[in-house]
N, C-alpha and C positions, 0 to 999 in steps of 0.2 A: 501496500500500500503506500507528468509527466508531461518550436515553435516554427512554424514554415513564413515563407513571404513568398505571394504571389509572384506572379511572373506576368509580365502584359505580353499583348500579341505583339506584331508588325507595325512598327511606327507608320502613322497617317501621314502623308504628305501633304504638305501646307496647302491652305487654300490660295489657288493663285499663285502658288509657285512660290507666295512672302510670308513670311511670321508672323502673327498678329501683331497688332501694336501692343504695348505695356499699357497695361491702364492706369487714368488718371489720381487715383485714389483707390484705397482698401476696399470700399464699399463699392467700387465696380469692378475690382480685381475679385471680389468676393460672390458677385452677380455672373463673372465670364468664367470662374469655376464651378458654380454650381450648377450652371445651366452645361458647361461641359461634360461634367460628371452625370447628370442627368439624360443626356442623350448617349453615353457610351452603355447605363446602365441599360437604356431601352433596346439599344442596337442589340446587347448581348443576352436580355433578355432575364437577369435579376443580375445583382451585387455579387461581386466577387470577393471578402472577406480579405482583408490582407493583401489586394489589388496592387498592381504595378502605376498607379496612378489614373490619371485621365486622360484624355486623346490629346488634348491642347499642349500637354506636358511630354507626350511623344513627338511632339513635332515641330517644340521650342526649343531655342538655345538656353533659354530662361522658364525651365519649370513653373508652374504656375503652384505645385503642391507645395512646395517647397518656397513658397513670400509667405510673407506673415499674414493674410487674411484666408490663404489655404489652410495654415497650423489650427486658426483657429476663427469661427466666425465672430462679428460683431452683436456684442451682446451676450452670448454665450460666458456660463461662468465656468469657472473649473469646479471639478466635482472631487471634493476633499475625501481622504481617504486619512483612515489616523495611523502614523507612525508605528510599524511594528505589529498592526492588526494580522499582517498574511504571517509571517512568525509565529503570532499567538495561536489561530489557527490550527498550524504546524504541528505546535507542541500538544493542543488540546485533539487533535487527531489520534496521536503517538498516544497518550493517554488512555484516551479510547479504545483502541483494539489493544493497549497492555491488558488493562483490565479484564477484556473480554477474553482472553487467552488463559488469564488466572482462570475463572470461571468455567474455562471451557477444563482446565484441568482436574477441579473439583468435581467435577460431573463425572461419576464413579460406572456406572452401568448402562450407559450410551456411546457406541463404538463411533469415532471420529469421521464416518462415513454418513451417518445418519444425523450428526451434527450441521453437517455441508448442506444434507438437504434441507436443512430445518431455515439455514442462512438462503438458499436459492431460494424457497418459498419466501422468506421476508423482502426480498432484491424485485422477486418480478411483480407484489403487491407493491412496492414502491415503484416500482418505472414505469406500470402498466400506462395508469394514469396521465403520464407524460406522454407516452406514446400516442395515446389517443387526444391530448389536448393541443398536441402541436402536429399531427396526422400525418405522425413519419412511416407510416407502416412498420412491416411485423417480419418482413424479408428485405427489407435495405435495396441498395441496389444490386442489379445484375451483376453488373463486374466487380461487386465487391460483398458477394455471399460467402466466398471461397475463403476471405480473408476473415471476414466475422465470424465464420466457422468453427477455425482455428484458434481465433484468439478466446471465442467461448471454452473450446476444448482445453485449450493448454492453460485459462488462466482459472476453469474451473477446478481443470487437475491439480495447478498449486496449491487451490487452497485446501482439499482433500489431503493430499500430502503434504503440508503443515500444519494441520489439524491431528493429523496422525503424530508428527515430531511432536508435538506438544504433548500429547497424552504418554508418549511412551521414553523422552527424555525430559533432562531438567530445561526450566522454561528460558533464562539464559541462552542457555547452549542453543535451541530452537532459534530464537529469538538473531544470534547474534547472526548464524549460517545465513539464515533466508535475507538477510539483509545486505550479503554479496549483491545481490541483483545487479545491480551499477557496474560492476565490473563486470559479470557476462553478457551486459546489453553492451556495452561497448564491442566486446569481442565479436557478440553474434553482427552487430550492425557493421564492423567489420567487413564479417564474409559476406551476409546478403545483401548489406544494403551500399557496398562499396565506399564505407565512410573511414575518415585517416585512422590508424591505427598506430601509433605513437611506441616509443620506448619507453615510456612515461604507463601509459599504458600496460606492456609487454609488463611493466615494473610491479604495477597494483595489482595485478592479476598474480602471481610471484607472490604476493602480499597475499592474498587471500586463500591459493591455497592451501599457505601456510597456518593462517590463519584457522582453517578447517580442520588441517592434522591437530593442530595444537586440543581443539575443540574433541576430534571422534579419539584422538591416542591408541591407534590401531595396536594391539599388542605385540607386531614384528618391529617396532619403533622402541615402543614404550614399556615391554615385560606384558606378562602376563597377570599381575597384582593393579588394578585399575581403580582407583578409586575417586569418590563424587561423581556417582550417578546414579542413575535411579534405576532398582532391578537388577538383574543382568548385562552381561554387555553386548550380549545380542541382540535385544531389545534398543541399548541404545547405539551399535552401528546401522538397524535399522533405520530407526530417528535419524540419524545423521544420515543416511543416503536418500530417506525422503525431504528431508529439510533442501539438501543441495541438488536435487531435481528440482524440487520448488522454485527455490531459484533461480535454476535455468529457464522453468517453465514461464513462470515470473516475468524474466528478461525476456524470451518470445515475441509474449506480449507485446510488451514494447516496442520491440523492432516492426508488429504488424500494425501496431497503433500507428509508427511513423510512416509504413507503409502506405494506407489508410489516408493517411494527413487529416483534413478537417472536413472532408467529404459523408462522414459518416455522422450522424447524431452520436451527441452523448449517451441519449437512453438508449437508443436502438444497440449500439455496444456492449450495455449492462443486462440489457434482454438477450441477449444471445449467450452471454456469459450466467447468465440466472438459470435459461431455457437449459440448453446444453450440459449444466451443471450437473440440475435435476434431475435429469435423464442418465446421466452419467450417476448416481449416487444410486438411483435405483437397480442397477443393473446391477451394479459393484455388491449394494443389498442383498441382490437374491441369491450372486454368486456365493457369497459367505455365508448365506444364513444368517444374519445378524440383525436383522431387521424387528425391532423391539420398543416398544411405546416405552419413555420413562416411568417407573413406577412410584415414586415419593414425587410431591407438589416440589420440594428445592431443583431437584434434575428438572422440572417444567419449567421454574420461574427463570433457571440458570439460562435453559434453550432459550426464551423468550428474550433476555436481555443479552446474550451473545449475538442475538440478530438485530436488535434495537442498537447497542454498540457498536456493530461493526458497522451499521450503516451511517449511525454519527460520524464514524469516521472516515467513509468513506466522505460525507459531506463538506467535514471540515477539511479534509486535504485537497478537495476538486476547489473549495472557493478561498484555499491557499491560494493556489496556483493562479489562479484569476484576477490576485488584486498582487500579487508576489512574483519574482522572477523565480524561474527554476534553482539555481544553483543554491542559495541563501535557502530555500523550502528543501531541498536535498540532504541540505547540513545539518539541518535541526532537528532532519528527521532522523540524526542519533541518537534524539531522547528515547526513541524505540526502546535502546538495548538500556540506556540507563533505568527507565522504568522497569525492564525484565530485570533486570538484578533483586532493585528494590523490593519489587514486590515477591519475588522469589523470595528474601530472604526475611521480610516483615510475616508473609503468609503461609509460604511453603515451609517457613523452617528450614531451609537448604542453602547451606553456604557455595556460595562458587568456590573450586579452585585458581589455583596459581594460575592453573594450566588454562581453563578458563579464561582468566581474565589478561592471559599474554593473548589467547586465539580473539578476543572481543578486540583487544587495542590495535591487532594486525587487519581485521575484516575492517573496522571501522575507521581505520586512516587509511586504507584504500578507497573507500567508497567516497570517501570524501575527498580526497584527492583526485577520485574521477569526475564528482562533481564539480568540482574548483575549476580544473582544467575545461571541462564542457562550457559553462559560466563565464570563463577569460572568453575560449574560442567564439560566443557566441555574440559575447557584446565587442569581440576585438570587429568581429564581421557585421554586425549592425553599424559601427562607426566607420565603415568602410564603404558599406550602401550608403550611411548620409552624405558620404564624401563625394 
């Protein structure tokens, strides 16, 4: 628990062979771009979001977007946002699905398959209503069903297999692995989506799977005597190889969200990702036999607010991102692994080790170091478009 800039067609050649003149004043340089933009919109038949400009501005020496009564019209106020709100956000996201994660592990006689569905049923009760109030349909587009597909698939599967790490390791150790993500979406964006792939990079990744040994302590590493954790230790290399699928499956996502770009609704996304889930948790059900109603009201009120949480948090991390730049909302979302400590150790009773908390310090100065660097790269390149 992630920006494009359009692109314009073929610059229009002047009318008459000449540039328009400059106008005399704000207030008609304000009139000759809106009635600009106005006719590019109708040519093309709606708004393009993130637009390469207006047609005036393709075929000027002198941008029209780009004076000061394009930045901003007359009259118009700016719309105050308060200092450090998209952070706050951030952090009360990160809060949200901690807690929800404790709880999910209190929940003694409900197998983490049947939890997922319990979370799909609450996602497509919240998006339905969307769907139907801004009547984006329920199949997206054609050329882009293949990709919602997928991203339903792999981003329901993670949450399946971190649901599973949490119940069958300490919450920590879960916590700290799935939070690689950053570092395998760079790699996979990498291979598929042909984006630079750094020594910086090559570096963080280094980092994290370090990071992970430190965390699973395979016993051809580390002896056969393993201690802080919960169970057996086949139970927790389980956990640990579902956690780092997660993951990857996790990153996927990503790469087919950027795939995707902004062509897709937000809802239509989380219904494919709900739908798909669902479908997927019941089959997983019947395969195992495990399909069992909670028997005490706590295991009901737990399921009920594990789906009310996490979808708090999915909420406060999308209207992060909306009023916040990515890299800064990446960072903070360290507090993840600081709250899994905490609350490991206020509620579980269960101290981290050493080992532990060298694998958390190695995952989480990667991920943020991927971030950083995404953040530099992204605003070094928007002041290069202003240029």
């Amino acid at each position: 628990m992630v920006r494009h800039l359009g692109s314009g067609g073929a610059a229009a050649p002047p009318v008459g062979g000449r540039e328009p003149a400059p106008p005399r004043s704000e207030e008609e340089g304000a009139r000759q771009h809106g009635q600009c933009q106005a006719g590019a919109m109708e040519a093309a038949g709606a708004p393009e979001p993130g637009g390469g400009g207006c047609s005036c501005c393709s075929s000027s020496s002198r941008p029209c977007c780009r004076l000061p009564w394009a930045r901003k019209a007359p009259g118009t106020k700016k719309k105050f946002t308060c200092l450090g709100l998209g952070l706050f956000y951030t952090i009360l996201s990160a809060f949200l699905f901690s807690v929800a994660s404790l709880f999910l592990k209190k929940i003694e006689d409900v197998h983490s398959v049947e939890i997922s569905a319990f979370r799909c049923v609450f996602q497509m009760a919240f998006v339905l209503p969307g769907l139907i109030y801004y009547k984006t349909g329920f199949l997206g587009p054609k050329g882009k069903r293949v990709f919602l597909f997928f991203r339903g698939f792999l981003g329901s599967g993670a949450m399946i297999l971190l649901y599973y790490a949490f119940q069958v390791m300490p919450l920590a150790d879960a916590t700290v692995i799935t939070f690689s993500s950053p570092v395998f979406t760079s790699l996979l964006a990498w291979i598929f989506l042909k984006e630079k792939y750094s020594l910086w990079d090559l570096l963080f990744t280094l980092f994290t799977i370090t990071g992970v040994v430190l965390i699973a302590r395979p016993p051809f590493l580390f002896g056969s005597s393993i201690t802080g954790i919960e169970g057996n230790y086949t139970n927790h290399l389980k956990g640990t190889i579902a956690a780092v699928v997660s993951a990857v499956s996790t990153a996927s996502t990503f790469v087919i969200l950027r795939k995707m770009g902004k062509s897709v609704s937000y809802f239509l996304s989380i219904w494919y990702y709900a739908v798909i889930g669902l479908i997927e948790c019941i089959v997983a059900l019947f395969v195992i036999d495990e399909w069992t109603l909670p028997y005490c009201g706590t295991d009901r009120l737990l399921l009920i607010l594990i789906g009310l949480l996490g979808l708090g948090g999915q909420i406060f991390i999308t209207k992060a991102l909306q009023i916040e730049k990515a890299g800064p909302v990446a960072i903070m979302k360290t507090m993840d692994v600081v709250f899994a400590f905490i609350l490991q150790i206020l509620f579980l009773n269960h101290l981290p080790t050493w080992w532990t908390v060298g694998g958390a310090l190695c995952v989480v100065a990667s991920s943020s170091g991927t971030a950083i660097r995404k953040w530099q790269h992204n605003s070094k390149k928007a002041k290069e478009n202003e240029i």
